[in-house]
N, C-alpha and C positions, 0 to 999 in steps of 0.2 A: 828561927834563924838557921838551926840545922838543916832545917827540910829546905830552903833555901839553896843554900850549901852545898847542897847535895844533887839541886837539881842543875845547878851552875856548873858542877863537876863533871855530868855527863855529858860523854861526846855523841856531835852528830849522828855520826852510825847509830848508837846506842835510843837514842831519841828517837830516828828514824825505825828502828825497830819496834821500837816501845809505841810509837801510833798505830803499826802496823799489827802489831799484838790487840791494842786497844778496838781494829775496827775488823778486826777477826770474830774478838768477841760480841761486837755488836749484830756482824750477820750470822753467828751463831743463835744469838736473840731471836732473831724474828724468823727460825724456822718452826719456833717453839709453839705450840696448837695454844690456837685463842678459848678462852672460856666460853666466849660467845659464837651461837651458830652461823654458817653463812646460812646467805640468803634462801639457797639453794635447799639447804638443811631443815629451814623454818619452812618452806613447801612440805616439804616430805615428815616432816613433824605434826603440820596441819591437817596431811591426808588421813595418819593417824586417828588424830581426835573427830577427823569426817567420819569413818569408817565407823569408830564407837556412837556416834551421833547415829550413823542411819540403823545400826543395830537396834539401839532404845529405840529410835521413832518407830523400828518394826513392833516393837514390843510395846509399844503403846507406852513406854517411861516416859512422859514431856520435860519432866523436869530436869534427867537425868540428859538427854537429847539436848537440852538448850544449855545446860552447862558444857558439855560438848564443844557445841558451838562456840560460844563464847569462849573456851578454849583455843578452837583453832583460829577462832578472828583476834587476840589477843597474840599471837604467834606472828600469823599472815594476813593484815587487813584486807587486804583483798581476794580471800577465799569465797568464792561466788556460791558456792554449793553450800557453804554455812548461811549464808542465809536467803538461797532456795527451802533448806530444811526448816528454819524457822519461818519462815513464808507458811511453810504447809503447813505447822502447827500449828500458828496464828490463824489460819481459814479454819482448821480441824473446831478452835477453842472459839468459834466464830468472832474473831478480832480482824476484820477482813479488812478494815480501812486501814491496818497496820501491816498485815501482809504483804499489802498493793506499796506500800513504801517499802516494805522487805522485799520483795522480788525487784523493783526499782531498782532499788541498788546493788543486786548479784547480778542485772541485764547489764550497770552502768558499766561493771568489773567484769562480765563475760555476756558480751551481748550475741554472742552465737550458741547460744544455752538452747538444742532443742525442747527439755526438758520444762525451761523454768516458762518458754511460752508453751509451752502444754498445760502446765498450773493454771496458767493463766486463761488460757480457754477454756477450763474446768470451771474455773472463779467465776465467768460468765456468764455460760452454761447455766448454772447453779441461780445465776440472776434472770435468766431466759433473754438475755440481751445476745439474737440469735448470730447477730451481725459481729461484733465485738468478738466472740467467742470464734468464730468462721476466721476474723482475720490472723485472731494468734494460733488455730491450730493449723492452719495452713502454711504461717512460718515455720513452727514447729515439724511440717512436715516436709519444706525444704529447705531445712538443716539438718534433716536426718530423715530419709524418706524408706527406715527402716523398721521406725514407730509405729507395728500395726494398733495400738491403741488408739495411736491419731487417728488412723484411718478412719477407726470403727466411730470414734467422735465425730469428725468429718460426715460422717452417713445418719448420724441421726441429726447432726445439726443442718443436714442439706433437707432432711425430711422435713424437720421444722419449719424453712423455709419456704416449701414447698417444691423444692425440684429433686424429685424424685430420680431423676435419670443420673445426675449428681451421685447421688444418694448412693443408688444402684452403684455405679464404679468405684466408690468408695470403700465400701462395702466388700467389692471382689477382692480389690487391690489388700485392703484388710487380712482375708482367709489365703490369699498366697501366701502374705505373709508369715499367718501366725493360721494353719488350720487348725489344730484343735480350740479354735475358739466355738466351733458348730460341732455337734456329733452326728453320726451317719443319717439318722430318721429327719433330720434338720434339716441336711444338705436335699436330702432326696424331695422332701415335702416344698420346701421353697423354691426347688428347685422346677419344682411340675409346675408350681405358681405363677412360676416366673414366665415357663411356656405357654400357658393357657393367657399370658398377657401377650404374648408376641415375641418377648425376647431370649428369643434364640441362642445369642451367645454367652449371656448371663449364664441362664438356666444350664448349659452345657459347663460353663465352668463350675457349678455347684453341684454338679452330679460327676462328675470329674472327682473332684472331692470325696463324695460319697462311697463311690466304688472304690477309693485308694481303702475306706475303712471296711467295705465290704464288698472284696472281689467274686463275693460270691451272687453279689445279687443280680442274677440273671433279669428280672423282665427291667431293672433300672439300666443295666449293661445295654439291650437293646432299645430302648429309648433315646439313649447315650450315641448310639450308632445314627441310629435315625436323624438325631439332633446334628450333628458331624456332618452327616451327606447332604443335610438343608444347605448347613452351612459351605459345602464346598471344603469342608476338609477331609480331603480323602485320607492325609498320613493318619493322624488320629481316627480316624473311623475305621480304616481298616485292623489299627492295632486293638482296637476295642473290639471290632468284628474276631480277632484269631482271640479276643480270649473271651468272648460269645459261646464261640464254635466250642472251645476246649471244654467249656463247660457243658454243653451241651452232648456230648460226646462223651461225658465222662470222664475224663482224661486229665492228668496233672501236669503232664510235660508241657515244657514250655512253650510258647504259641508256635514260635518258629520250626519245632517238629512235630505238631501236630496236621494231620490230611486233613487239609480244605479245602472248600470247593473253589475258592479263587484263586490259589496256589501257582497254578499254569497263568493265569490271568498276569500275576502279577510279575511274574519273573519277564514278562514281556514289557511292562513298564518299568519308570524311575518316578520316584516320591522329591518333590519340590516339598516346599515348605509348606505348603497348603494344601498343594491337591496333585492329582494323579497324571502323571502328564504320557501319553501313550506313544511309545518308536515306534517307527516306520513298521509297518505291519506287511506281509507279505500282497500284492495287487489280486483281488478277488471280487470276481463278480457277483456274484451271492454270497449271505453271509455263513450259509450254512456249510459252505469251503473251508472257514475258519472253524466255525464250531468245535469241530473233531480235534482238534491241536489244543483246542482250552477246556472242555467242560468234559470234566472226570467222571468214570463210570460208577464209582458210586452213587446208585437209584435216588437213595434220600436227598442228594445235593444236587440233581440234576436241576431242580427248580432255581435254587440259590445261580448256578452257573447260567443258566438263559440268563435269568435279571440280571449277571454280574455283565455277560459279553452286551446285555443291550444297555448297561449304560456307557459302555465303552464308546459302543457308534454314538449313543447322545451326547457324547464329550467330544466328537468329531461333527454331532449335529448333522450325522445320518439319521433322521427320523424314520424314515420307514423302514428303515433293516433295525432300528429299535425297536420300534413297534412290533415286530416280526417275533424279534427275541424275548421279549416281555409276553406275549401271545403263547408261544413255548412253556416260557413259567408256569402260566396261570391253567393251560391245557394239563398240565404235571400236577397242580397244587393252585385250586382254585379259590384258595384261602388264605393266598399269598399278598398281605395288605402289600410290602414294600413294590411289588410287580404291581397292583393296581396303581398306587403312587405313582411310581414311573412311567406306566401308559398314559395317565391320565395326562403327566407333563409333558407327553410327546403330543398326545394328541389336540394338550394347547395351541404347544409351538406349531403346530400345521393350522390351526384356524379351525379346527373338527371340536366346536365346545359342546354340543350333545352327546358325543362321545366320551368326552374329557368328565362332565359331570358324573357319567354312569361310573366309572373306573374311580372319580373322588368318592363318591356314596361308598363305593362299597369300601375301599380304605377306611371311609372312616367309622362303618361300621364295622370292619373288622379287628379295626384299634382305636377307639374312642379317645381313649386317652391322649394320643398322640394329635390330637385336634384343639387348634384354637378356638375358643369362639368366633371370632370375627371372621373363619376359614367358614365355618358352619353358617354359619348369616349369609358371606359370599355363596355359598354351595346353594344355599335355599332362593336367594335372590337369581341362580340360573334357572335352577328348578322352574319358578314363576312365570322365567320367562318362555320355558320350553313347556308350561301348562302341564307341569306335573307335582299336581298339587299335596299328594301326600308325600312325598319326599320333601317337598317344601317346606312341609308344617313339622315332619321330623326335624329336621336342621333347626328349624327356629326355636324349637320345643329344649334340642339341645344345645342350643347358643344361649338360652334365659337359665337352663341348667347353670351352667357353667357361668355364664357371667349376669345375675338378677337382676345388674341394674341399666342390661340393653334395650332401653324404651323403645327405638329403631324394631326392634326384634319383637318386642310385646305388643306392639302400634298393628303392627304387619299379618303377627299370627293372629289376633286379634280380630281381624278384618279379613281372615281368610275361613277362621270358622264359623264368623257371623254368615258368611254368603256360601257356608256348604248345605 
């Protein structure tokens, strides 16, 4: 009855205050920090328990790993990566039919996991199901196409398959990625492999490679060079040509102050992305006008500088003031395989193939190496036809070398030493 009383007694004002008291302290209330995490909080709570999860799974602790997990799926149900990790225990402890429903459900919660379809191509793999395994490392590698692991799965699952060419790009894109996956004697071996099959640009990215581990290796450096000017890339060949030279030479300074013989050559050109592209050159009747303006008097590069001005004119598809120039080389240095190379492809381009063959022979006796088989098979099959029979039986002898299982090539020599 008092408290009645008492509330009957107060005025307006008084009342009006007194709610306004009352709902002061209510938003006082709710500045007050909740016991429970946000949402926000339970992420970053769960990254936690991931983090100690992939620790143990490095350390081979499974049990210690799945408590982990379980862990941070008990915080945030939908942590994908808890259970990608139990996924991969699960295969590790070969419980793979329970796996395949563990990664199911981290795809359901993050289906752009390049990761968990990587596992998953592995899981495959591992069942030689070559198709299966192709489809998910290929997602995996365009969700993140910075996965050299993928790659390198990618190449042996294209092997599997059988396309090799696949395979091969796979492979490459692999060691851009991630090169210390191959070591130097790796790069350089596979890399001859790869040329002695034909491919050129391969084989050139893997010796690329090789020389970043060892600048020092001079006859792979010029293999490198050679490989480059097949291919019509002059910027890279010449840059591998100035650290050719420096070696050769002795010398440590950097390529751009070292004296070379194509020096003059080049300050008259501009380097395109590919290849060499040559300004306007002064109007000259013969080429030995020009000569004198590009090829330095240093005796030992005299050779280098003919073959450098006559492949100049071959890039303007002056054949016979190439020819001319190339001729200069080999009068200098008659051991000069890259000037035989070159005449030989000039004296193609004019229709002169008795000429051409003489100029292939001796290149590629002068650098073996640097010969394909199937070049060797071609070189013996003109031979035959210009009735020069032991040159002939040379090339086929070294095309069965090189590649054993050229029946083409065995069929032939075959039939050429039966009727000597």
């Amino acid at each position: 009855m008092k408290t009645n009383n008492l509330t009957t007694a107060i005025s307006p004002v008084q009342n009006s205050r007194l709610i306004n008291s009352h709902d002061f302290s209510r938003q006082s209330l709710t500045t007050i920090p909740s016991d429970k995490p946000t949402q926000q909080q339970k992420k970053s709570i769960a990254c936690i328990y991931i983090e100690q999860a992939s620790i143990y799974f490095r350390q081979q602790n499974w049990s210690k790993a799945i408590a982990a997990c379980k862990n941070a799926l008990e915080i945030d149900a939908n942590t994908a990566d808890a259970y990608k990790i139990l996924g991969n225990i699960l295969i590790i402890n070969d419980r793979k039919a329970e796996a395949l429903g563990v990664y199911a459900k981290a795809l359901s919660i993050n289906p752009n996991s390049a990761s968990i379809y990587a596992n998953l191509g592995s899981f495959y793999a591992e069942q030689q199901n070559w198709q299966k395994a192709l489809d998910y490392y290929q997602q995996a590698a365009i969700l993140d196409p910075q996965l050299s692991g993928v790659y390198r799965s990618l190449a042996r699952i294209w092997e599997e398959l059988g396309n090799e060419e696949q395979a091969l790009e796979c492979l490459c894109q692999a060691i851009n990625l991630d090169p210390e996956v191959l070591g130097e004697q790796e790069y350089f071996s596979f890399g001859q492999e790869l040329y002695q099959q034909g491919k050129v640009r391969e084989a050139s990215i893997f010796y690329i490679q090789g020389v970043k581990y060892n600048p020092q290796a001079q006859q792979q450096l010029k293999q490198l060079v050679a490989m480059l000017e097949e291919l019509g890339d002059w910027q890279q060949a010449v840059t591998y040509y100035h650290q050719l030279m420096a070696l050769s030479q002795g010398k440590s300074e950097p390529a751009n102050k070292v004296n070379k013989p194509i020096k003059n050559l080049l300050s008259r050109c501009h380097i395109t992305n590919n290849k060499v592209v040559p300004l306007s050159l002064p109007a000259i009747s013969e080429q030995k006008t020009l000569a004198p303006q590009i090829i330095e008097t240093n005796k030992p590069d005299n050779a280098n500088s003919w073959n450098n001005l006559g492949s100049l004119y071959a890039q303007k598809q002056q054949w016979n003031k190439a020819i001319s120039c190339y001729q200069e080389a080999l009068q200098l240095d008659a051991n000069f395989a890259k000037a035989h190379r070159n005449l030989a492809r000039a004296y193609t381009k004019l229709g002169e193939q008795e000429k051409a063959a003489v100029h292939w022979y001796d290149a590629c006796r002068l650098e073996p190496d640097q010969v394909k088989p199937e070049e060797y098979f071609n070189l013996a099959k003109r031979f035959i036809g210009q009735q020069q029979l032991e040159k002939a039986i040379a090339c086929l002898r070294r095309t069965i070398e090189l590649q054993p299982s050229h029946t083409q090539a065995q069929f032939i020599l075959t039939k050429l030493l039966a009727n000597k």
